[in-house]
C-alpha positions as CSV (number, residue, x, y, z in Angstrom):
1,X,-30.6,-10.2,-13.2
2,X,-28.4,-7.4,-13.5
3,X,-29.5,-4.0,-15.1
4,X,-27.9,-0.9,-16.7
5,X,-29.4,1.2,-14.3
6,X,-28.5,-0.8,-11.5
7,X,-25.4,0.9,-9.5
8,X,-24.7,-1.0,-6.9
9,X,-22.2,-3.7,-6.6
10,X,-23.0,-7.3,-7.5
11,X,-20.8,-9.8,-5.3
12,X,-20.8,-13.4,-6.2
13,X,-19.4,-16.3,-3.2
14,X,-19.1,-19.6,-4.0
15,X,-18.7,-22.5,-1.7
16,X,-18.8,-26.2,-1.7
17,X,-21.0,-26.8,1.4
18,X,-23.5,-24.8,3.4
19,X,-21.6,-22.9,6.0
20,X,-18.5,-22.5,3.5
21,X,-19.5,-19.2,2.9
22,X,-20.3,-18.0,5.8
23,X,-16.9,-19.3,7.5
24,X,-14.4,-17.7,4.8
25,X,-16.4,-14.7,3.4
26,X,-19.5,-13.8,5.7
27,X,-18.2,-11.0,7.0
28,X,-17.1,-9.4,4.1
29,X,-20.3,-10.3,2.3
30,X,-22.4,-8.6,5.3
31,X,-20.0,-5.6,4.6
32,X,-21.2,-5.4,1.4
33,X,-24.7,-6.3,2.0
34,X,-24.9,-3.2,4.7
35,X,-23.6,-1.0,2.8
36,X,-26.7,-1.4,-0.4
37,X,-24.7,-4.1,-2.5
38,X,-26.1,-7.3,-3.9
39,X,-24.7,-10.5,-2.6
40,X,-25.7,-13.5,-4.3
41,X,-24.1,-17.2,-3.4
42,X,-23.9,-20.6,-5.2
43,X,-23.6,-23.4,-3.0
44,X,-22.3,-26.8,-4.6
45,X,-23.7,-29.2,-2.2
46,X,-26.3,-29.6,0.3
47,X,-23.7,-30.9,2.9
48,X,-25.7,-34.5,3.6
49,X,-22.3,-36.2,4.8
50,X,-22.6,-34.1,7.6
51,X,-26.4,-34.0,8.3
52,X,-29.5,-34.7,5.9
53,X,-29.2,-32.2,3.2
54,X,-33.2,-30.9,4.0
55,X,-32.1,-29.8,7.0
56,X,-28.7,-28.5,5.6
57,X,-30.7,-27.0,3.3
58,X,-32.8,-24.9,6.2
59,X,-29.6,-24.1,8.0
60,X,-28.3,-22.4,5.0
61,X,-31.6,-20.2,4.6
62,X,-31.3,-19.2,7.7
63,X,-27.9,-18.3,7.4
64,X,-28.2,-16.5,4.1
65,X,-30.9,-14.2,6.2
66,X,-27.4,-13.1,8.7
67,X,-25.5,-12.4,5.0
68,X,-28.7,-11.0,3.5
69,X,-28.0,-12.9,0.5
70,X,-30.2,-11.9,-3.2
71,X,-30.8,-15.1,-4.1
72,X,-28.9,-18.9,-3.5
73,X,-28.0,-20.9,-6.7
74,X,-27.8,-25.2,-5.8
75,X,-25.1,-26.4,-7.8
76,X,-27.3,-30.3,-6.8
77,X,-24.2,-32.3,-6.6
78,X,-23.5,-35.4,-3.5
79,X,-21.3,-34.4,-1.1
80,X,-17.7,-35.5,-1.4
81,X,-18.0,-35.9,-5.2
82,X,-18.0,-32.4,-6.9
83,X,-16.4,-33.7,-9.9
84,X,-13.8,-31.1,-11.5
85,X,-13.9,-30.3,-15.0
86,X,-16.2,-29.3,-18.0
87,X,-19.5,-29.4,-16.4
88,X,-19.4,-28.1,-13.3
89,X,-17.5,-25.4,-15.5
90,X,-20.0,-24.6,-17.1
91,X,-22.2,-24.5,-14.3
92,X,-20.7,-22.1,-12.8
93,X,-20.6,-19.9,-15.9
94,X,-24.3,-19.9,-16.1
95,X,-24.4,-18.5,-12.7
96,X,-21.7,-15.6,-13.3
97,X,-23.7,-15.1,-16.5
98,X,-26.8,-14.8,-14.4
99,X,-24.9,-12.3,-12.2
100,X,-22.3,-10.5,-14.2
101,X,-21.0,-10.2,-10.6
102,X,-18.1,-7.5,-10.0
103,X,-16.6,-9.3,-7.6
104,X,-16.1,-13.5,-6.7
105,X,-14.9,-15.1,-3.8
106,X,-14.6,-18.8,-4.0
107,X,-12.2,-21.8,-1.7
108,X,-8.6,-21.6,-2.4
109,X,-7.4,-24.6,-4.6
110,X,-5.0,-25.5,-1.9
111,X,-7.1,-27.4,0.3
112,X,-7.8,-31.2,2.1
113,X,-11.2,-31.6,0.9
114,X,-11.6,-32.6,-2.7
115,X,-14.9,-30.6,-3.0
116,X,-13.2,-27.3,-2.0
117,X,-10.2,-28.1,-4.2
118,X,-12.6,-29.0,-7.5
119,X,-14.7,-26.0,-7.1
120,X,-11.7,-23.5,-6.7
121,X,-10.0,-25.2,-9.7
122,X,-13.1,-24.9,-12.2
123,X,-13.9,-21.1,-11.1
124,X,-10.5,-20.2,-12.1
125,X,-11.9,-21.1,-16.0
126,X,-15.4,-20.5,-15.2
127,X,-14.3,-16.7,-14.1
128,X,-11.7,-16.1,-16.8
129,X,-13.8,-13.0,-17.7
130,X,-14.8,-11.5,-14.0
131,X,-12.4,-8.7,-13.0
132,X,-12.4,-9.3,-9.8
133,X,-11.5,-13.2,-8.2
134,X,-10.3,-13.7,-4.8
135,X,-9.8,-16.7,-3.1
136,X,-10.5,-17.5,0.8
137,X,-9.7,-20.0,3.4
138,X,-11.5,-22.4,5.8
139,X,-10.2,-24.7,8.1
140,X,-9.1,-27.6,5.5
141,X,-7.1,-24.7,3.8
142,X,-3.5,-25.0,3.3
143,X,-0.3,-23.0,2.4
144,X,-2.7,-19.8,2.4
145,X,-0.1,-16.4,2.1
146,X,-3.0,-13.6,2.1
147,X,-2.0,-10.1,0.4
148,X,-5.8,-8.5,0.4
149,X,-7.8,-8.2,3.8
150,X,-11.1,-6.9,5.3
151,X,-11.7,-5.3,8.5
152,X,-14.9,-7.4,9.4
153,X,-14.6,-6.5,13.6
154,X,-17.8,-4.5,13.2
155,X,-19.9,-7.1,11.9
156,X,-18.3,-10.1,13.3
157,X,-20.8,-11.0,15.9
158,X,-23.2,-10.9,12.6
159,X,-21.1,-13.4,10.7
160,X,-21.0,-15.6,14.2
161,X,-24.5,-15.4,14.0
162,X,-24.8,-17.0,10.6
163,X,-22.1,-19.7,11.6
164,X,-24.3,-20.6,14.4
165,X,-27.7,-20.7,11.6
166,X,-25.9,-23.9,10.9
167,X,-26.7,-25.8,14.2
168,X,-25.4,-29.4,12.9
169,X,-22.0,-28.2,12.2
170,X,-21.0,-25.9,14.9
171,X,-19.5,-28.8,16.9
172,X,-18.0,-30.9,14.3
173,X,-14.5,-29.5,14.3
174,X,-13.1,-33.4,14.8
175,X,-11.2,-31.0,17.8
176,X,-12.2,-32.1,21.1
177,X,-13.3,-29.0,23.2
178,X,-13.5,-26.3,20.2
179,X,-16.8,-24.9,17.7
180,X,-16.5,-24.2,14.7
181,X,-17.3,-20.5,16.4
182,X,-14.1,-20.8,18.2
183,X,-11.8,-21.5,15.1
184,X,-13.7,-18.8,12.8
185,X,-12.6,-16.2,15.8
186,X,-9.4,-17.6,16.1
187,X,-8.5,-17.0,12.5
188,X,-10.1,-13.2,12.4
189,X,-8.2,-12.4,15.3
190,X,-5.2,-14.1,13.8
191,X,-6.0,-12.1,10.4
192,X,-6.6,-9.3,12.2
193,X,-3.1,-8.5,13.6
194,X,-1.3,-9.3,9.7
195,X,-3.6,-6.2,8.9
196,X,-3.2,-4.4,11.4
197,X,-6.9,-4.5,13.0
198,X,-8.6,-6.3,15.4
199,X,-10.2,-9.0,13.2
200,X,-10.0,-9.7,9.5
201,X,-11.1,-12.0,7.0
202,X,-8.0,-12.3,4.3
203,X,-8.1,-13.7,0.8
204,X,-5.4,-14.4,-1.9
205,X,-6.4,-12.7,-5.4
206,X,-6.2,-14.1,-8.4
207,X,-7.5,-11.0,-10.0
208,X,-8.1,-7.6,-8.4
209,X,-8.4,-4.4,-9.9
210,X,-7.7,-1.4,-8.1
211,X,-9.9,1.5,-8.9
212,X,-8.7,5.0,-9.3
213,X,-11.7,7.5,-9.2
214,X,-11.3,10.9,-11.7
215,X,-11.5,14.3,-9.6
């Protein structure tokens, strides 16, 4: 999938559910994705405690069109039971090996829902050799201290856009009177003013390398 001749950057997201993605990293993804860089994403489940997973399944297509994702790996696992360990390990190490991705966002371990925490926890071994790892939140994430963020205010109506592809889920916050729209701007605003702009999407690295370009 990826070739020598190939310059542009290869971005790999991860997420446990459909509209995981799209609710930690979308903007940052359609950053890349503007600017001539490959985004690819491997989605665990297909979400079918929250809908049937055909029509998850649709709702994430449609979203990947917003993030103008490459291509969409299906881990094939039940919702609620990502198990954590050897195989989905290795799973996930077939997909960076089909990507050879430069850089990986994926849940942060510190999280309510056991799918999120499982899949954070294997792509810290999966990703052992991938320079780049960063980790982002959703709303079941917890004790989340950002240090890296993303100025995402010029696309953010595109990553609403893609939130709202998932028509199932945009009301099933279990908060009486608020989307999942209204919680994804409440956090870039929120992210926004730590960094200094007017909304941000934030992440925690576990890896990042900082480039310095030659004269």
């Amino acid at each position: 999938m990826a070739t020598k001749e190939d310059k542009r950057i290869r971005v790999l997201a991860l997420g446990a559910h459909p509209d995981d993605i799209e609710a930690g990293c979308g903007g940052t993804l359609i950053k890349y994705a503007l600017n001539g860089h490959r985004v690819f994403q491997m989605v665990l489940t297909a979400g079918e405690q929250g809908g049937t997973g055909a029509a998850r399944k649709r709702e994430q297509q449609r979203a990947s069109r917003h993030l103008r994702t490459e291509k969409t790996f299906w881990g094939g696992y039940p919702d609620t039971k990502v198990p954590a360990g050897q195989e989905l390990i290795r799973k996930i190490e077939r997909v960076v090996r089909a990507v050879d991705p430069h850089f990986i966002f994926v849940h942060y371990h510190d999280d309510t829902h056991q799918d999120h925490r499982h899949l954070a926890i294997s792509t810290i071994t999966a990703t052992r050799y991938t320079r780049n790892v960063l980790f982002y939140e959703g709303p079941t994430t917890q004790n989340f201290s950002p240090t890296v963020f993303v100025d995402i205010d010029p696309v953010l109506p595109r990553k609403i856009s893609a939130l709202k592809a998932h028509q199932s889920q945009v009301t099933k916050t279990n908060i009486e009177g608020l989307t999942i729209v209204d919680i994804i701007r409440s956090s870039a605003h929120f992210r926004g003013i730590q960094g200094r702009v007017k909304n941000a999407e934030a992440f925690v690295p576990l890896r990042l390398f900082i480039n310095i370009l030659q004269g």
